[in-house]
VONUMI-778400 format. One record per atom (N, C-alpha, C): residue number from 1; atom name; y, x, z negated. Coordinates in pm, whole numbers, plus 32768, in hexadecimal, padded with zeros to 4 digits. Example, Ala and Ser with C-alpha at 12.3 -4.5 7.8 and 13.67 -1.06 7.14 Angstrom:
<pts>
+------+------+------+------+------+
| resi | name |   yy |   xx |   zz |
+------+------+------+------+------+
|    1 |    N | 7DC7 | 8527 | 7CF4 |
|    1 |   CA | 7E3E | 84CE | 7CF4 |
|    1 |    C | 7EB6 | 8528 | 7CF4 |
|    2 |    N | 7F1F | 8505 | 7D3C |
|    2 |   CA | 7F96 | 8557 | 7D36 |
|    2 |    C | 8003 | 850A | 7CED |
+------+------+------+------+------+
</pts>
This chain:
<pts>
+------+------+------+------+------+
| resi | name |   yy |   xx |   zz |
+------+------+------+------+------+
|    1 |    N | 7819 | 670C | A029 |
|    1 |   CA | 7889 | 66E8 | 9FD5 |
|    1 |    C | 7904 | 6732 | A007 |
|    2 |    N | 7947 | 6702 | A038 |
|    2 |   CA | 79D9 | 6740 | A053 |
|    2 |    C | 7A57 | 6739 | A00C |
|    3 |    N | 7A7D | 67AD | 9FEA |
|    3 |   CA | 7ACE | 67AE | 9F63 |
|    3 |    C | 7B86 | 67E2 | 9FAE |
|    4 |    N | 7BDC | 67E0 | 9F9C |
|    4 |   CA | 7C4A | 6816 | 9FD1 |
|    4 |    C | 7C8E | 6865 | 9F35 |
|    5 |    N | 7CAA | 68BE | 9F5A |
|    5 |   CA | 7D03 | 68F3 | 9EE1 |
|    5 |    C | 7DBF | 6933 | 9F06 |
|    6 |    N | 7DFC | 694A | 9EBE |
|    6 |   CA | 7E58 | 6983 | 9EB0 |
|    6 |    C | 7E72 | 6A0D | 9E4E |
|    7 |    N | 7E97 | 6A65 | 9E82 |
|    7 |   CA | 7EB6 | 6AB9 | 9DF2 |
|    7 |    C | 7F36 | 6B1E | 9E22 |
|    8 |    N | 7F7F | 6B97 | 9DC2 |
|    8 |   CA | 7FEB | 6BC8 | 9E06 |
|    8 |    C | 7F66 | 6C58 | 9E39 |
|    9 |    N | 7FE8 | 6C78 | 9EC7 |
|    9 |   CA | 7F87 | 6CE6 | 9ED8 |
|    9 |    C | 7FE3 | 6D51 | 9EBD |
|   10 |    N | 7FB5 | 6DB9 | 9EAE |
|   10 |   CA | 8003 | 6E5C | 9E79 |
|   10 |    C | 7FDD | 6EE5 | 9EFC |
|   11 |    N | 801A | 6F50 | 9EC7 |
|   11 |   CA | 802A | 6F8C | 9F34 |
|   11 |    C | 7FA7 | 6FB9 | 9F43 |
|   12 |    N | 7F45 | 6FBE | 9EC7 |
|   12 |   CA | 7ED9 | 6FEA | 9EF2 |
|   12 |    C | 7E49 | 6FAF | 9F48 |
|   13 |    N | 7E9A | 6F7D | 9F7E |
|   13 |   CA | 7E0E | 6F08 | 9FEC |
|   13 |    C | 7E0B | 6F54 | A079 |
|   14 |    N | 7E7D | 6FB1 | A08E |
|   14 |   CA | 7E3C | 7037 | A0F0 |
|   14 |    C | 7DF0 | 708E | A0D0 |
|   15 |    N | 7DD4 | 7093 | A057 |
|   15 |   CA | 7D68 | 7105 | A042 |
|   15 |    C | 7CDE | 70C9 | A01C |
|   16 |    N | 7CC1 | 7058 | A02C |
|   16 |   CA | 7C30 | 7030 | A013 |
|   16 |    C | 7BCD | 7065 | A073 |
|   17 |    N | 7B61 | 7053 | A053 |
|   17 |   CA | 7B11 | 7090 | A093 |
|   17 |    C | 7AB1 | 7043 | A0FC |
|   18 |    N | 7A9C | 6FAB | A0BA |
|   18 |   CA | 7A67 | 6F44 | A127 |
|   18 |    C | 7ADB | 6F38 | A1B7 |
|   19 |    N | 7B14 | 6F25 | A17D |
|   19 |   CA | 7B9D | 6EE1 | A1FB |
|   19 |    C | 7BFB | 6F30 | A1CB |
|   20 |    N | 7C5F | 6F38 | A23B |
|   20 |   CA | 7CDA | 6F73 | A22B |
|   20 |    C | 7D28 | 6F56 | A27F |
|   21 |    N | 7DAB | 6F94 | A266 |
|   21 |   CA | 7DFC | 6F30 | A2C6 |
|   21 |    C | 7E14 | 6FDF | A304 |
|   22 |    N | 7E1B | 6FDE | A38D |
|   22 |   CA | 7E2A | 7028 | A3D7 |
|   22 |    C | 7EB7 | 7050 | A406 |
|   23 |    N | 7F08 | 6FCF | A452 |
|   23 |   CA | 7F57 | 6FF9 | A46F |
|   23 |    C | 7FC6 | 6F72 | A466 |
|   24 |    N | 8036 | 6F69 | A43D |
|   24 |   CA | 808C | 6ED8 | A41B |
|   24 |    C | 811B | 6EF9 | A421 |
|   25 |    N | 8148 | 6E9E | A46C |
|   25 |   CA | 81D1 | 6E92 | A4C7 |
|   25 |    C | 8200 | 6E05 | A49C |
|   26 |    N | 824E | 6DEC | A4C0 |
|   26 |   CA | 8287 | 6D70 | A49F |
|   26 |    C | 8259 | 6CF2 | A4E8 |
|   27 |    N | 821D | 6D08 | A54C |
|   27 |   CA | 8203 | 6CE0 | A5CF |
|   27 |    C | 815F | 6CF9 | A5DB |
|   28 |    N | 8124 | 6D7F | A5AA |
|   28 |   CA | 809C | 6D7C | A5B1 |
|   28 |    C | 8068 | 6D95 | A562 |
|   29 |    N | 7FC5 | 6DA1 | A517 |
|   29 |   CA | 7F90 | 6DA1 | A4B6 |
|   29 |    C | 7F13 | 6DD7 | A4E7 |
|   30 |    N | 7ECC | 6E2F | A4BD |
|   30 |   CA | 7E14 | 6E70 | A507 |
|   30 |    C | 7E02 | 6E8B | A447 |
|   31 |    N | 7D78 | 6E54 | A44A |
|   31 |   CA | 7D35 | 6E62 | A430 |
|   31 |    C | 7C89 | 6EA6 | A42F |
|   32 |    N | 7C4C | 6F0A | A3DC |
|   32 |   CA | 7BDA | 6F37 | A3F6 |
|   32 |    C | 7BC5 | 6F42 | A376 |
|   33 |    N | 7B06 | 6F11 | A3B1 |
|   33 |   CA | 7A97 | 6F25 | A36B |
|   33 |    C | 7A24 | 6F70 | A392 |
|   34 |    N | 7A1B | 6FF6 | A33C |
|   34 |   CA | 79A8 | 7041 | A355 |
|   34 |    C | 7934 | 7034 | A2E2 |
|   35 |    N | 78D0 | 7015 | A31D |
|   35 |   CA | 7836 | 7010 | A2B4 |
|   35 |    C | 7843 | 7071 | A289 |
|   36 |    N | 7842 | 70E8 | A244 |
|   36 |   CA | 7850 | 7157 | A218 |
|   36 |    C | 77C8 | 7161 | A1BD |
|   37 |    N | 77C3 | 70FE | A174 |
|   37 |   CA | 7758 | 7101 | A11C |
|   37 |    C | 76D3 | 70F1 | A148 |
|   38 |    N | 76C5 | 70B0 | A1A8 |
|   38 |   CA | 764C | 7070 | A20D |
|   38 |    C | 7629 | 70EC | A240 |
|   39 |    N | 7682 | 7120 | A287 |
|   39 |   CA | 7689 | 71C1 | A2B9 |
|   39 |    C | 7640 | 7221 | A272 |
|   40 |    N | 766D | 722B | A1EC |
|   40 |   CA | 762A | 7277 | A1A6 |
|   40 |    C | 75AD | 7244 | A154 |
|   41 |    N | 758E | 71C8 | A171 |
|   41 |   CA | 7504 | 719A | A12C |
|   41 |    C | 749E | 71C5 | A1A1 |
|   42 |    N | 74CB | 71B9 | A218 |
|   42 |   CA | 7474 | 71C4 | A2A4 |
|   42 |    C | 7466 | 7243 | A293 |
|   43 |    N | 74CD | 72AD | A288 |
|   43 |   CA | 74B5 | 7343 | A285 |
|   43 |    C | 7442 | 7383 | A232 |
|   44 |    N | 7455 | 7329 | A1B9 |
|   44 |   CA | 73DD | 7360 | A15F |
|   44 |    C | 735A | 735E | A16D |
|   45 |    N | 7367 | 72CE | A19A |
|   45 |   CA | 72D6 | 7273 | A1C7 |
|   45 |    C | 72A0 | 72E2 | A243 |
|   46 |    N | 730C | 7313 | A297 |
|   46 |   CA | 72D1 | 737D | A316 |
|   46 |    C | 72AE | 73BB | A2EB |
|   47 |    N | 72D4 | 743B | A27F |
|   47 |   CA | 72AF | 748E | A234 |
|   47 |    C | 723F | 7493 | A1F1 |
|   48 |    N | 722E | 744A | A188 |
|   48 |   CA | 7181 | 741F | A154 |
|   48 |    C | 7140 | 73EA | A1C3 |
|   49 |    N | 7165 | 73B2 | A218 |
|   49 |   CA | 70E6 | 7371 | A277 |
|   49 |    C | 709D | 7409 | A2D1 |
|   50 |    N | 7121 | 748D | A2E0 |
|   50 |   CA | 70F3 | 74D9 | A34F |
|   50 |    C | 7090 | 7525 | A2E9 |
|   51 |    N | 70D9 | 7544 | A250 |
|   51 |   CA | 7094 | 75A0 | A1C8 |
|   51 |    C | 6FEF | 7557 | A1F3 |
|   52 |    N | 6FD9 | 74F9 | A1BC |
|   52 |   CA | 6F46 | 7477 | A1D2 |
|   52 |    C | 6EFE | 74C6 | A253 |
|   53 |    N | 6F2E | 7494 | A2D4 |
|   53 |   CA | 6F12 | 74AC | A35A |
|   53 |    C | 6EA1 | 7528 | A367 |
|   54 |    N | 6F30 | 759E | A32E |
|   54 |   CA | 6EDC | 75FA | A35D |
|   54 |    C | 6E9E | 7651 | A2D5 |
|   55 |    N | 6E8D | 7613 | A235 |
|   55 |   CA | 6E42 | 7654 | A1E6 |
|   55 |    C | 6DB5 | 7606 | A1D9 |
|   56 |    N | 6DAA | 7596 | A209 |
|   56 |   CA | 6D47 | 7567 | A1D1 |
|   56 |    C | 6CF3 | 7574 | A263 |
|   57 |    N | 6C73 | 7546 | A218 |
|   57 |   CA | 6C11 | 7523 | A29E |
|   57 |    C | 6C15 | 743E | A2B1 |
|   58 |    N | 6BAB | 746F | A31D |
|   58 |   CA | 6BB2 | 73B9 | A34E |
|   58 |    C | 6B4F | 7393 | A2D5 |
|   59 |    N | 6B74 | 72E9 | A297 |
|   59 |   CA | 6BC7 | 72B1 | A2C4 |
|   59 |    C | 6C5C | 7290 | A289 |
|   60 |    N | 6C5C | 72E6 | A236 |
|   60 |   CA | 6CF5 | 7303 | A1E8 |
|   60 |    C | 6D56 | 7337 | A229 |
|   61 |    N | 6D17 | 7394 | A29A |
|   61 |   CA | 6D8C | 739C | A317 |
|   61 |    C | 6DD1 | 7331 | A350 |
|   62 |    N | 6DA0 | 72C9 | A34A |
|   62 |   CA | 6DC6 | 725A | A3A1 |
|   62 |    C | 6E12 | 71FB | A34D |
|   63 |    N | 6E2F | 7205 | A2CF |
|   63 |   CA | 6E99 | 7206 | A29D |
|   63 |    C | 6EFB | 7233 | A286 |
|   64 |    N | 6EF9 | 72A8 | A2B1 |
|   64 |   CA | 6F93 | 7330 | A2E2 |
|   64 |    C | 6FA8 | 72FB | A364 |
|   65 |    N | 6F78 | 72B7 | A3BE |
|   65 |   CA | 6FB2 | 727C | A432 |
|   65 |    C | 6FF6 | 7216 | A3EC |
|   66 |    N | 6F92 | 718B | A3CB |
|   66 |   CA | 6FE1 | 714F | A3B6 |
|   66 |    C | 705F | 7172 | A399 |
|   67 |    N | 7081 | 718E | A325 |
|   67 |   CA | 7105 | 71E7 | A2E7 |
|   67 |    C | 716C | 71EE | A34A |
|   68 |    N | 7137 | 7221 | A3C4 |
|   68 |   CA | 7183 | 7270 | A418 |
|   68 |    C | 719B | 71F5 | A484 |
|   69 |    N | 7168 | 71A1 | A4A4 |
|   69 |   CA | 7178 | 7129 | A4EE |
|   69 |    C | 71FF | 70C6 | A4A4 |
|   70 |    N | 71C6 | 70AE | A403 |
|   70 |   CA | 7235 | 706B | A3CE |
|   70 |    C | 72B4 | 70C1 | A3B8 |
|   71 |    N | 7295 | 710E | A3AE |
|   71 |   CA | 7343 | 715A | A3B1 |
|   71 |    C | 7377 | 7178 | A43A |
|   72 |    N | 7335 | 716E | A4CB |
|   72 |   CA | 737B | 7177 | A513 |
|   72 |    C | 739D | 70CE | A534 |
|   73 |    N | 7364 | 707E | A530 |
|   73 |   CA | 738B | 6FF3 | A511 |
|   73 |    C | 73F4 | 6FE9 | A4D1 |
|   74 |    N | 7417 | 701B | A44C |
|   74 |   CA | 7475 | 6FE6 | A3EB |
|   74 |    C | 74E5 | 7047 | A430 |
|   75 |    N | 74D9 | 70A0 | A474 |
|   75 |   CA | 756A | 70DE | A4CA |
|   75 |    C | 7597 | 70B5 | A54A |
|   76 |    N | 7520 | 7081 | A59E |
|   76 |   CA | 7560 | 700A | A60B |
|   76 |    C | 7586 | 6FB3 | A5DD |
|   77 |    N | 7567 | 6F7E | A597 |
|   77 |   CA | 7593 | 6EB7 | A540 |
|   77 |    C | 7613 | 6EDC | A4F2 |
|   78 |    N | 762F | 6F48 | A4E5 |
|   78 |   CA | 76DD | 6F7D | A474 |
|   78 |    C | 7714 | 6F81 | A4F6 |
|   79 |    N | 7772 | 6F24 | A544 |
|   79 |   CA | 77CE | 6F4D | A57D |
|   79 |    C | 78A4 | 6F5E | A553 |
|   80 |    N | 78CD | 6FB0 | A573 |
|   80 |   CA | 794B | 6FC2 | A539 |
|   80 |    C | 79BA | 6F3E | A563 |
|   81 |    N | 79DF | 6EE3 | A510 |
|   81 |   CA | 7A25 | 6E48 | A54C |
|   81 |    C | 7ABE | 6E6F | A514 |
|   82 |    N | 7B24 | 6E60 | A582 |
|   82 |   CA | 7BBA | 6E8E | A577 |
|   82 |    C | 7BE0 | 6DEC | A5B2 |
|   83 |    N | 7C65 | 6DD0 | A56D |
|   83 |   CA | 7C56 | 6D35 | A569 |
|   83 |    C | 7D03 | 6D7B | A570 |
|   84 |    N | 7D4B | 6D32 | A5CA |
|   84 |   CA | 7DC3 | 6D29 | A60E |
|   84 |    C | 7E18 | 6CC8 | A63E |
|   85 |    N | 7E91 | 6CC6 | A5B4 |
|   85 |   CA | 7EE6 | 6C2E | A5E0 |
|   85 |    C | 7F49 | 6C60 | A607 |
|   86 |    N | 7F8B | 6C32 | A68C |
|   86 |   CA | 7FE2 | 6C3E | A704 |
|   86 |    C | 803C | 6BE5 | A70F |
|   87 |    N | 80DB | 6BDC | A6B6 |
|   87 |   CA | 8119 | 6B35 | A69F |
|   87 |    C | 812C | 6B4C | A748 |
|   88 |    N | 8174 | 6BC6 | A76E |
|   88 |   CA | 8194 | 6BDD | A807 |
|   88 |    C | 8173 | 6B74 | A87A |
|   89 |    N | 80AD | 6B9C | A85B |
|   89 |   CA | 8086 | 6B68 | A8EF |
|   89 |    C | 803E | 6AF9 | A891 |
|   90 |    N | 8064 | 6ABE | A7ED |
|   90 |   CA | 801B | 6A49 | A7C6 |
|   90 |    C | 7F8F | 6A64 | A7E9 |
|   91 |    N | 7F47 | 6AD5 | A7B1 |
|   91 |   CA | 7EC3 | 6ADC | A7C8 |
|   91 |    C | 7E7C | 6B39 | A75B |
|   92 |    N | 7E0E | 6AF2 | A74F |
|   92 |   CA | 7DB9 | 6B46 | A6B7 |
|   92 |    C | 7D66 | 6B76 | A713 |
|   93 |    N | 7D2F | 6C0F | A717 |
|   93 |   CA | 7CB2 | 6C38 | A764 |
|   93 |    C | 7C3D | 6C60 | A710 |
|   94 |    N | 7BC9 | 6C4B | A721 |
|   94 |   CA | 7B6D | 6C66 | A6A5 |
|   94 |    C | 7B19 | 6CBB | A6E1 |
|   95 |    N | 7AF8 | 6D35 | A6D7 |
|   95 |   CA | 7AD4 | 6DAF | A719 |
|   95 |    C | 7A64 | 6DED | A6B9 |
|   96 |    N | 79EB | 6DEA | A6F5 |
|   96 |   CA | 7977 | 6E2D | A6AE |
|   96 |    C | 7936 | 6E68 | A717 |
|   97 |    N | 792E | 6F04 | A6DD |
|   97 |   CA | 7904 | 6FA2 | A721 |
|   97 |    C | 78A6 | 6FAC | A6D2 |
|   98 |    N | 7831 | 6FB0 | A74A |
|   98 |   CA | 77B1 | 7006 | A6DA |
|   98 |    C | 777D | 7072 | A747 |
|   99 |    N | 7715 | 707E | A756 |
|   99 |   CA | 76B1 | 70F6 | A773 |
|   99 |    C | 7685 | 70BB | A829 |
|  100 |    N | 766E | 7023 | A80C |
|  100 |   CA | 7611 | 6FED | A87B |
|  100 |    C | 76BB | 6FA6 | A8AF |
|  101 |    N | 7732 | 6FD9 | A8BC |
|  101 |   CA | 777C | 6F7C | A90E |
|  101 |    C | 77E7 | 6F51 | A8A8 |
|  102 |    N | 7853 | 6EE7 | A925 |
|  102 |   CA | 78E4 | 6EAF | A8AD |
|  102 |    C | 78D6 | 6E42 | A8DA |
|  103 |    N | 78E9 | 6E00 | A893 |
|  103 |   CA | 78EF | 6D65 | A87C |
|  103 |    C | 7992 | 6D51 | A86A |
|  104 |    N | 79DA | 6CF7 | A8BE |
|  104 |   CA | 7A56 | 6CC6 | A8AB |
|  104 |    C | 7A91 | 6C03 | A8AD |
|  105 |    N | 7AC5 | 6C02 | A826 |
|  105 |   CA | 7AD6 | 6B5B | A85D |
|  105 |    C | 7B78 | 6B44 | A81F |
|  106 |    N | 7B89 | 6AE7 | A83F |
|  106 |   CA | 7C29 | 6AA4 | A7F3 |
|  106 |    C | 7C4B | 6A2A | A81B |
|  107 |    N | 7CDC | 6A29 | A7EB |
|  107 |   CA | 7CCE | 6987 | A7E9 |
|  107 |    C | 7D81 | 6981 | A7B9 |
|  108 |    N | 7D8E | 691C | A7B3 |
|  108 |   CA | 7E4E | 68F9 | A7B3 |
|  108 |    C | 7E4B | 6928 | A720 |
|  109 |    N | 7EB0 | 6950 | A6F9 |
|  109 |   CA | 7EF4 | 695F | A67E |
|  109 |    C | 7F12 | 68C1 | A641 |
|  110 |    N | 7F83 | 6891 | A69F |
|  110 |   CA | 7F61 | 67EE | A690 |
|  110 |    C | 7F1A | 6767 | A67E |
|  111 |    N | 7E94 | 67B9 | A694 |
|  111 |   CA | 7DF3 | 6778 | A670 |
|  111 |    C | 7DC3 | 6782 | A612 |
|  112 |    N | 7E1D | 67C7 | A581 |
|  112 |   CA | 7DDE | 67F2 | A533 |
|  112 |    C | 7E1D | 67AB | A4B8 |
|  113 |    N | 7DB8 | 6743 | A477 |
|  113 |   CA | 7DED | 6703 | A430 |
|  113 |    C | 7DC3 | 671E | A39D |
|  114 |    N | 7D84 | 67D2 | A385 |
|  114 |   CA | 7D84 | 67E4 | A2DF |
|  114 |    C | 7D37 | 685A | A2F0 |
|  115 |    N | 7D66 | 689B | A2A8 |
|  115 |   CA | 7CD9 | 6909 | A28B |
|  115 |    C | 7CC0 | 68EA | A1DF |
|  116 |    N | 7C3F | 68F9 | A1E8 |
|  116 |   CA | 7BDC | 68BA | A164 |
|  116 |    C | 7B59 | 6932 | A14E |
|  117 |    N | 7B2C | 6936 | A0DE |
|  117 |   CA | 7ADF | 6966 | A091 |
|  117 |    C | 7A79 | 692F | A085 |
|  118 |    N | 79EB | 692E | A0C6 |
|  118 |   CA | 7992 | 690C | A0A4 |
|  118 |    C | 793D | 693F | A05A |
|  119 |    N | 791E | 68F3 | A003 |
|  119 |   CA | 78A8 | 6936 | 9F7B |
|  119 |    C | 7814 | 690D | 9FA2 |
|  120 |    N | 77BA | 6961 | 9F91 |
|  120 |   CA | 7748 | 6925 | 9F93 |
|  120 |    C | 76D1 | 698B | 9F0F |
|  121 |    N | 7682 | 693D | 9F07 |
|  121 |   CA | 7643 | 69A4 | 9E9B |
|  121 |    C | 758B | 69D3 | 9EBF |
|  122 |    N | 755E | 6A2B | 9EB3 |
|  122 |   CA | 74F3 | 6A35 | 9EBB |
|  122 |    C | 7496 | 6A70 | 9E36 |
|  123 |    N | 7473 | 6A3F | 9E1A |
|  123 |   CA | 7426 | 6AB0 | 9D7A |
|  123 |    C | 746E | 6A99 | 9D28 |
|  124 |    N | 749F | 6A5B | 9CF5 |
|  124 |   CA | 7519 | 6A6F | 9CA1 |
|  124 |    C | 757C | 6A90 | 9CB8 |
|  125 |    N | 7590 | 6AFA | 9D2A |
|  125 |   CA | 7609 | 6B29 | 9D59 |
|  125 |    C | 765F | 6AEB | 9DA0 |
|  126 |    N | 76F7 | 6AF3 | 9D82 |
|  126 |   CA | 7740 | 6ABC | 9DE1 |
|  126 |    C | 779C | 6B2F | 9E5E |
|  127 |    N | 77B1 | 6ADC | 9ED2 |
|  127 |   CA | 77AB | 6B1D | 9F35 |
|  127 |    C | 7846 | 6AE9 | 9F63 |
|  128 |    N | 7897 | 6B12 | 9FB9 |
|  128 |   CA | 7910 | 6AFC | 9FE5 |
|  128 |    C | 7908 | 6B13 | A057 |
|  129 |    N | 7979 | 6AEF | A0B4 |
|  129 |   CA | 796D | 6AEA | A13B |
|  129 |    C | 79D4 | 6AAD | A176 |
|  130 |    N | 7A43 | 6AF8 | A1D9 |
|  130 |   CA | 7AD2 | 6AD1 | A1E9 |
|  130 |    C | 7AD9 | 6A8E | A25B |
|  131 |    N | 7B16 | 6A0C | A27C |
|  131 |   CA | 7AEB | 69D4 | A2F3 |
|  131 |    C | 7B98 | 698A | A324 |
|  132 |    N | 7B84 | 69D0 | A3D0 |
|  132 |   CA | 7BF9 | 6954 | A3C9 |
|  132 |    C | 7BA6 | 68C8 | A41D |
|  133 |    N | 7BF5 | 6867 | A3F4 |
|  133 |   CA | 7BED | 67E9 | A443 |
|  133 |    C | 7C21 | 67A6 | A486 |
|  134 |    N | 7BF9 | 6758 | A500 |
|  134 |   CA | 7C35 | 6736 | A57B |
|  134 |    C | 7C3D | 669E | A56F |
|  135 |    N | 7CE0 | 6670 | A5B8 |
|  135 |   CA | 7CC3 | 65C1 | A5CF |
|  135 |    C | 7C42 | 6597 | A611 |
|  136 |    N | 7BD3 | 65F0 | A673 |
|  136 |   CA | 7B67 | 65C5 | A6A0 |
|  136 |    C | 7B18 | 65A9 | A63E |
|  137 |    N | 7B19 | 65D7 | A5AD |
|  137 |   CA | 7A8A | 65C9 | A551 |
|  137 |    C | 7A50 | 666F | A55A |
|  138 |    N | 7A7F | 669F | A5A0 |
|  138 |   CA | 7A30 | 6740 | A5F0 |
|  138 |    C | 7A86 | 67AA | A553 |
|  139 |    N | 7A00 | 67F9 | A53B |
|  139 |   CA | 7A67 | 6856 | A4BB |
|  139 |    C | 7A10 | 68C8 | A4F1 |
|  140 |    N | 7A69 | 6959 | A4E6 |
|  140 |   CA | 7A8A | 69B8 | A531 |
|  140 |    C | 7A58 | 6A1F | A477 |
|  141 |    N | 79FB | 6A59 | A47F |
|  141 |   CA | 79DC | 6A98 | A40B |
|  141 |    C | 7A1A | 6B26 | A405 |
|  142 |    N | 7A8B | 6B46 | A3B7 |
|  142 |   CA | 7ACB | 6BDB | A3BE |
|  142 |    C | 7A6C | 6C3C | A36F |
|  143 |    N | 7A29 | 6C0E | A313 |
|  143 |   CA | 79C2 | 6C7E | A2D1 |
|  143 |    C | 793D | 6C84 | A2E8 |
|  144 |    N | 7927 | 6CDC | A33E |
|  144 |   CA | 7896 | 6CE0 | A386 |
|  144 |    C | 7832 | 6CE2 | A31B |
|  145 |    N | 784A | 6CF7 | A2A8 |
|  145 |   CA | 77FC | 6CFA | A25E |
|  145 |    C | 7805 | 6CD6 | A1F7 |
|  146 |    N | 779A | 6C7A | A17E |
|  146 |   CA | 7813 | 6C3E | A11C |
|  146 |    C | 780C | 6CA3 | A0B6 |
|  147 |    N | 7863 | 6C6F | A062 |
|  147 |   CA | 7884 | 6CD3 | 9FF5 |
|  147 |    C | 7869 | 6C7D | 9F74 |
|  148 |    N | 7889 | 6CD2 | 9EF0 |
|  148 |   CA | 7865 | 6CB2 | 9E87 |
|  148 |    C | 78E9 | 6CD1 | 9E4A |
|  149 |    N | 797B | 6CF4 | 9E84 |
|  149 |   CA | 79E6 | 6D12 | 9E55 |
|  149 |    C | 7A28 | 6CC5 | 9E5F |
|  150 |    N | 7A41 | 6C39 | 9E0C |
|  150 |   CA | 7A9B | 6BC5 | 9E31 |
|  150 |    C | 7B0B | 6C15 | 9E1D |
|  151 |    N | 7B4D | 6C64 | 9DCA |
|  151 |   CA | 7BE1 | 6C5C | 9DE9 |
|  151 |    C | 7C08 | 6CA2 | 9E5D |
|  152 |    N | 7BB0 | 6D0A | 9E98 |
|  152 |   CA | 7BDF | 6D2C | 9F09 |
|  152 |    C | 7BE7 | 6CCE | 9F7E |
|  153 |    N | 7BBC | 6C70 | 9F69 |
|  153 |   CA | 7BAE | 6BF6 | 9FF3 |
|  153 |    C | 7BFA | 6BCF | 9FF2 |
|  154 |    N | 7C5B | 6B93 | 9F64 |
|  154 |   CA | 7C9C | 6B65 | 9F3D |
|  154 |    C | 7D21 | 6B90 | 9F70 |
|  155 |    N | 7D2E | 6C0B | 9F52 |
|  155 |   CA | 7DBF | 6C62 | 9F6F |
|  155 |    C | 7DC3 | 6C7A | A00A |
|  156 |    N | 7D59 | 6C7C | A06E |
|  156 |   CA | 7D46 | 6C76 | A0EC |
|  156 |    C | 7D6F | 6BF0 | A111 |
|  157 |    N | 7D27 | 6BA1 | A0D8 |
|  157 |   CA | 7D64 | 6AFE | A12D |
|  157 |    C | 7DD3 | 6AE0 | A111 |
|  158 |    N | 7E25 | 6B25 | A0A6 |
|  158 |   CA | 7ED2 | 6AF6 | A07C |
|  158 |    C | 7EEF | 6B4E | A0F6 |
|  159 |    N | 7ED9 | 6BB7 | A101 |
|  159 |   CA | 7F1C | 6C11 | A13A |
|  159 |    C | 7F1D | 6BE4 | A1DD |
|  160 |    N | 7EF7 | 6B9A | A209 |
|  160 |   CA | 7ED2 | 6B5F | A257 |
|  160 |    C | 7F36 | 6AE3 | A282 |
|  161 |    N | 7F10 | 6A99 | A212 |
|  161 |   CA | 7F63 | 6A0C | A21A |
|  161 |    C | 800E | 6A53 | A204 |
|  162 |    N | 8031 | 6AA4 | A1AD |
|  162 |   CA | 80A5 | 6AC4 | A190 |
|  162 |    C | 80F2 | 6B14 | A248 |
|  163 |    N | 8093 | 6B48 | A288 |
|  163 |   CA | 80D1 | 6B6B | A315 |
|  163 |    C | 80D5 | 6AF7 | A38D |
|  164 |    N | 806B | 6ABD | A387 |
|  164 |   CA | 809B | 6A2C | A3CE |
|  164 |    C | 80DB | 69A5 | A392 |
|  165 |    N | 8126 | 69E6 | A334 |
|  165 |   CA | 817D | 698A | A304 |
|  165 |    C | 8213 | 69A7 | A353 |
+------+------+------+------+------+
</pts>
């Protein structure tokens, strides 16, 4: 289901904690998103998995690995995504830093015919997810991860549309 919203944004959409706006010029715009929370769910999960590991005997040990497998999983798979609009050189760069390497892509500023809000729900829960979209059909996902904070998506995708305006 793809939803588009509007709302006003305020000064406080630099201090969020999913996304933030990094750095904004008249001319340029960076954006970053750090998992922070993922970070610290993995940290814990390391923690009880090493506590497990090394208090118990086998085969309850081998569930303090596990532990320790999925939390180093859930800290390669969190990579840090900085998303960069350039009216200059007309170019969005979409930049994700993790552990195993950087991933870099972009695409015209001029190719970009909306950024939209996708909702999706699982469990009951609903999920958000900031996307821009291309005249190809091709959509470029700015939140690596979805969220459950519609108005923050919200105030991100104005904030957004309001600089490439």
């Amino acid at each position: 289901m793809k939803i588009s919203y509007q709302a006003t944004v305020g000064r406080h959409l630099t201090n969020t904690k999913a996304m933030k706006v990094v750095q904004q010029t008249r001319t340029l715009l960076t954006l970053r998103e750090r998992p922070v929370g993922i970070w610290m769910i993995s940290s814990f999960t390391a923690i009880l998995g090493l506590f497990i590991f090394i208090g118990f005997e086998s085969p309850v040990d081998f569930f303090g690995f596990f532990c320790i497998t999925c939390a180093n999983l859930m800290m390669f798979g969190s990579p840090v995504k900085t998303c960069t609009f350039n009216k200059n050189l007309n170019w969005v760069t979409l930049k994700q830093k993790g552990w195993l390497g950087t991933q870099v892509s972009g695409c015209s500023i001029d190719k970009i015919t909306g950024v939209q809000i996708q909702e999706s729900q699982l469990v009951g829960t609903r999920f958000y997810r900031l996307s821009l979209n291309l005249e190809s059909g091709q959509r470029f996902y700015l939140t690596l991860i979805p969220s459950t904070d519609c108005k923050l998506q919200e105030e991100i995708a104005t904030y957004i549309r309001q600089f490439l305006s």
